[in-house]
C-alpha positions as CSV (number, residue, x, y, z in Angstrom):
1,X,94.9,82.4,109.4
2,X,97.9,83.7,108.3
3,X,101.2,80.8,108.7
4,X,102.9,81.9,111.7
5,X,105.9,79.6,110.3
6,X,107.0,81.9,106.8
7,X,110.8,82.7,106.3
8,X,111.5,84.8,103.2
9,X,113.4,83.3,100.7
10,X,117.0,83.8,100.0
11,X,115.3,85.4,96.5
12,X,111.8,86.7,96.1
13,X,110.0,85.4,93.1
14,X,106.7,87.0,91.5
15,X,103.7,84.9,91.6
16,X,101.0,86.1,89.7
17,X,97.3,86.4,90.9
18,X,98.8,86.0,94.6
19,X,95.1,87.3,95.8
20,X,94.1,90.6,96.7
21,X,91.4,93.0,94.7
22,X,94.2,94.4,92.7
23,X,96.2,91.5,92.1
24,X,95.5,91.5,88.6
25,X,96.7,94.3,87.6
26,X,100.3,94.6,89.9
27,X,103.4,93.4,88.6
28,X,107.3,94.0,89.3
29,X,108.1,95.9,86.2
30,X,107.2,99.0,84.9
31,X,106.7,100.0,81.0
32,X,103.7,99.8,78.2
33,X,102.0,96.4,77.9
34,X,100.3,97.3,75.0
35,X,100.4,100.0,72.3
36,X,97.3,102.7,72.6
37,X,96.9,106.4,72.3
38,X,95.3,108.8,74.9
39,X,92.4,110.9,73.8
40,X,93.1,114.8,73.7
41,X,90.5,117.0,73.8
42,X,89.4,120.6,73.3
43,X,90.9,122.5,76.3
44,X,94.0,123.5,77.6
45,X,94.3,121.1,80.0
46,X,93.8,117.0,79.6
47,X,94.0,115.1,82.5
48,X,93.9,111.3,82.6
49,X,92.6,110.0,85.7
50,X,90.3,107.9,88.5
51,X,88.3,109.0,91.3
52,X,90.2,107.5,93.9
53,X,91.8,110.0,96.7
54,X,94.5,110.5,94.1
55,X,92.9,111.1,91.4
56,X,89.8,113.5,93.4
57,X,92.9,116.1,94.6
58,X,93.5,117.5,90.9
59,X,89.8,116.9,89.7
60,X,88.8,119.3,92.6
61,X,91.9,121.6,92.2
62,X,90.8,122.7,88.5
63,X,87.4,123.1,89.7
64,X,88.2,125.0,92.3
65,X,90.5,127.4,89.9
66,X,87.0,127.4,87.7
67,X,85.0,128.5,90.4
68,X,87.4,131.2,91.3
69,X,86.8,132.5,87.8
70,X,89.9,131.4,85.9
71,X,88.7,130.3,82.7
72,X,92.2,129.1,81.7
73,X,92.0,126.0,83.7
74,X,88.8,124.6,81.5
75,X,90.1,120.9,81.2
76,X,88.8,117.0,79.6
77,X,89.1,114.5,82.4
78,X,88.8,110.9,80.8
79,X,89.0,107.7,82.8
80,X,91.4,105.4,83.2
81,X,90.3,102.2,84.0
82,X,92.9,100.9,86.2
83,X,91.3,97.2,86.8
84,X,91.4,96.8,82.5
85,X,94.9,98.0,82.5
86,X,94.6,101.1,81.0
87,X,97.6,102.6,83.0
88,X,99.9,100.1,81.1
89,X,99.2,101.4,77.6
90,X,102.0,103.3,75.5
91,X,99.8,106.8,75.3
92,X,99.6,106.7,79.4
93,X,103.1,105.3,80.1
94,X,104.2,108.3,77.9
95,X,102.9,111.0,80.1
96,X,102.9,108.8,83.5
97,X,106.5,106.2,83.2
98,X,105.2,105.2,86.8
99,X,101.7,103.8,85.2
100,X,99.8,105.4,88.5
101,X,96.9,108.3,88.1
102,X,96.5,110.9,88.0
103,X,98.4,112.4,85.2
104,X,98.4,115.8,83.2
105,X,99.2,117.1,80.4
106,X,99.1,121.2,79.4
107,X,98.8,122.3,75.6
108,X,98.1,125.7,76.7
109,X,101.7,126.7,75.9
110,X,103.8,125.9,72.4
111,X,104.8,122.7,73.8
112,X,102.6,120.1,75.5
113,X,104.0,119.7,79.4
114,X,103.7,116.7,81.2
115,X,103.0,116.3,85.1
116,X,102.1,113.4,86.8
117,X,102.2,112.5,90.9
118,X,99.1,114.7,92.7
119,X,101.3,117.0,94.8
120,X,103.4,117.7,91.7
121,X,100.1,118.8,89.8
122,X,98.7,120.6,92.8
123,X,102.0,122.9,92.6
124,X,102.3,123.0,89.1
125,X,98.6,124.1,88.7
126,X,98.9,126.6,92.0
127,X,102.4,128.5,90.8
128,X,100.8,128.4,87.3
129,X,97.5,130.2,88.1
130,X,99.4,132.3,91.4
131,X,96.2,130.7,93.6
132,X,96.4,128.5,96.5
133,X,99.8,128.7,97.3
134,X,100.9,131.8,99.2
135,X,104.1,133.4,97.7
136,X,105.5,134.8,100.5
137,X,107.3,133.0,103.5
138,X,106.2,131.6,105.9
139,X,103.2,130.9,104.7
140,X,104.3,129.2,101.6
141,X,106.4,126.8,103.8
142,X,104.0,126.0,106.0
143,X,101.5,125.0,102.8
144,X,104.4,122.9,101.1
145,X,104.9,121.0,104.1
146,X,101.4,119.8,104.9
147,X,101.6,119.3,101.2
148,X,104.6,116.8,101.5
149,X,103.2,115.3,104.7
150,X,100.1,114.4,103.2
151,X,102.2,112.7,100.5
152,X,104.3,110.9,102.7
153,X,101.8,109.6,105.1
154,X,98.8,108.6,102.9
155,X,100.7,105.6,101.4
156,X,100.0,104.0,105.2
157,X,96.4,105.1,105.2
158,X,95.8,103.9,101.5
159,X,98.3,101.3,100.9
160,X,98.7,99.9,104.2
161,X,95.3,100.7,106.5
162,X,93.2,100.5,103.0
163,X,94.8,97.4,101.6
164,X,94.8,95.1,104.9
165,X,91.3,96.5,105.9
166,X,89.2,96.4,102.6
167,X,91.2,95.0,99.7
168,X,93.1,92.2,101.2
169,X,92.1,88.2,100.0
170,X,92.3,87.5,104.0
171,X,92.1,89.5,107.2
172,X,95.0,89.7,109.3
173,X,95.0,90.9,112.6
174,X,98.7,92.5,112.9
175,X,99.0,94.7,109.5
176,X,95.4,95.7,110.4
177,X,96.1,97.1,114.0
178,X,99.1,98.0,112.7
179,X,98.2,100.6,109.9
180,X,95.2,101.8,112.3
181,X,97.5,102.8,115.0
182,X,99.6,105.1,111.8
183,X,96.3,105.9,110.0
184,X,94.3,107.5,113.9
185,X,98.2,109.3,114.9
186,X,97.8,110.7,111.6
187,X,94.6,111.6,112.2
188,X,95.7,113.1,115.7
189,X,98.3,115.0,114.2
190,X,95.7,117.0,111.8
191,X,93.1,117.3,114.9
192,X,95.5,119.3,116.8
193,X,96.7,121.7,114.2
194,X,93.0,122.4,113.1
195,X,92.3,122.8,116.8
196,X,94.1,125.9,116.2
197,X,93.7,127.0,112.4
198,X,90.6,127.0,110.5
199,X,92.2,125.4,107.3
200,X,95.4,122.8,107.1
201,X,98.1,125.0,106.7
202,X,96.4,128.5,109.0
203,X,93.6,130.8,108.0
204,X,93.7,130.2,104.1
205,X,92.6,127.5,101.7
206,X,95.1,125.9,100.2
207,X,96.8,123.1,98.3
208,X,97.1,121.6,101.4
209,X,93.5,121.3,102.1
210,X,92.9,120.1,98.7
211,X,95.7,117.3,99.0
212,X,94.5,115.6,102.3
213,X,91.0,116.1,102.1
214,X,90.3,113.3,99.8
215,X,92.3,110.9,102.1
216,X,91.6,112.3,105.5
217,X,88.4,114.0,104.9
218,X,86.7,111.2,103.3
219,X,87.7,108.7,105.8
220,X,85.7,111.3,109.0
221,X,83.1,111.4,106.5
222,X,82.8,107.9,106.2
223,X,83.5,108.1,102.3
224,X,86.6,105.7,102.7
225,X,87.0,102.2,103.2
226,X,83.5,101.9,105.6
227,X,85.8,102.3,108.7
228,X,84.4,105.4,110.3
229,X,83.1,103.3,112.8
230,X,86.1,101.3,113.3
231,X,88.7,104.1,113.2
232,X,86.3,106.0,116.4
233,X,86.7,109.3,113.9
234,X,84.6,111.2,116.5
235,X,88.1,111.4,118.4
236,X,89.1,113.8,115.8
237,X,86.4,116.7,116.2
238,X,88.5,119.3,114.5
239,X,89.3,117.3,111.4
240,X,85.1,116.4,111.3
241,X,84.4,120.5,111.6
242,X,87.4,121.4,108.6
243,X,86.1,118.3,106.8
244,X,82.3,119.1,106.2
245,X,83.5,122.9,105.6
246,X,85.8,121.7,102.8
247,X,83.1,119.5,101.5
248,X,80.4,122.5,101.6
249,X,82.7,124.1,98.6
250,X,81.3,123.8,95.4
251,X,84.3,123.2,93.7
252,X,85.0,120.3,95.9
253,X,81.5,119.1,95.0
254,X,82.3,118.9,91.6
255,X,85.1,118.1,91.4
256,X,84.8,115.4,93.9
257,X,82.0,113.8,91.6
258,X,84.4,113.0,88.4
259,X,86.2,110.4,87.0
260,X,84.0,108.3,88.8
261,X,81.5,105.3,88.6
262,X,78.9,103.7,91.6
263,X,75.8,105.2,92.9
264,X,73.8,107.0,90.2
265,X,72.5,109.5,93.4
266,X,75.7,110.5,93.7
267,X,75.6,111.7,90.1
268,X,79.1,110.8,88.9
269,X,81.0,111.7,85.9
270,X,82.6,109.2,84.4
271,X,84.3,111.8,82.1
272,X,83.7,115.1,82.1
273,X,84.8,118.1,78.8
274,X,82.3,120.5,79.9
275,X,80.8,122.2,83.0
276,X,77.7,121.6,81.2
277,X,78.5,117.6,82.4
278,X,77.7,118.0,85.7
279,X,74.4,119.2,84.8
């Protein structure tokens, strides 16, 4: 049970290895820990990455711009192993100073370009490439803010519902019913808009619908955290219909499959240079 009794000190100190499955690997500070080059590979587009939620929203995006038959998106996706500390080194640091996947760097041009945080890449990729973002208002608004929501409001689902539920050394009743409460409004908040619009932002696929489907998809699905059953996602019938109809998208397939290790059904790619990979 958690002590009812705590007061925060007059000054927080760190204490390493304070429990948790990522406490290993989170610390105060930012910078390198160690010195170690990134791989570069043969296309025009590397990206360093995970499969978590994060990481699956630009994995799918260049798919996606594959599968719509722009061969100018072909990209290496190498893994970065987040529990070994791979984040820390110099090479990664250098393209992401915040140490968090997924990051991306494009040597299509005469100068390598750096992008890291998934709704920056999403946009960067989307302007780049004129697909999946509409250009003309309102549309375009309407895409960048489910786009900005989804960033604001997964850090609860992930961070706060995903840590306290799954990952935390203890289980503790109030952050648990807390983040639920946030993680089903949020959930409410998509059901009624796809209540009325076949995709996230109206009638088109979008950015948007690649942003929050790894979160908020999954978690209908029952892909995140095992809490389906916990989270009563058959409230949310709308967000279940767009979810399965994002998921039927081969590019999603794909790209949902890499930078990822686990159930050898599920036929994961740990790294993928090739669309011969997922073969």
């Amino acid at each position: 049970m958690a002590d009812s009794t705590y007061t925060p000190p007059d000054v927080w100190e760190w204490k390493q290895g304070n429990g948790g499955k990522f406490a290993n690997i989170n610390r105060p500070v930012s910078g390198a820990t160690h010195e170690k080059a990134l791989p570069v590979g043969k296309h025009p587009f590397q990206l360093y990455s995970l499969g978590t939620p994060n990481g699956q929203k630009v994995s799918i995006m260049l798919e996606e711009l594959l599968e719509s038959g722009i061969k100018e998106a072909e990209y290496d996706a190498w893994f970065i192993d987040i529990g070994k500390g791979d984040q820390f080194g110099s090479g990664f640091v250098g393209v992401n100073p915040n140490s968090k996947i997924p990051a991306l760097v494009d040597l299509s041009g005469t100068a390598p370009v750096r992008v890291f945080e998934s709704g920056s890449i999403l946009m960067y990729l989307a302007e780049k490439f004129s697909i999946f973002l509409p250009e003309n208002q309102p549309e375009r608004a309407e895409t960048l803010s489910w786009l900005f929501w989804q960033m604001g409001s997964a850090p609860f689902v992930g961070g706060g519902f995903g840590h306290f539920y799954a990952y935390a050394p203890e289980k503790y009743e109030y952050p648990i019913n807390r983040y639920a409460m946030e993680t089903k409004r949020q959930l409410d908040v998509l059901n009624h808009q796809l209540a009325e619009h076949e995709f996230i932002a109206g009638g088109y696929y979008s950015i948007a619908d690649i942003a929050i489907w790894p979160w908020y998809g999954a978690l209908v699905l029952g892909k995140l955290y095992g809490a389906a059953t916990f989270l009563s996602v058959s409230d949310y019938p709308h967000v279940i219909r767009w979810a399965n109809q994002v998921a039927a998208r081969p590019g999603v397939q794909r790209g949902h499959r890499v930078n990822r290790t686990g159930d050898p059904s599920e036929k994961l790619l740990r790294e993928r240079h090739d669309a011969a990979d997922f073969e």
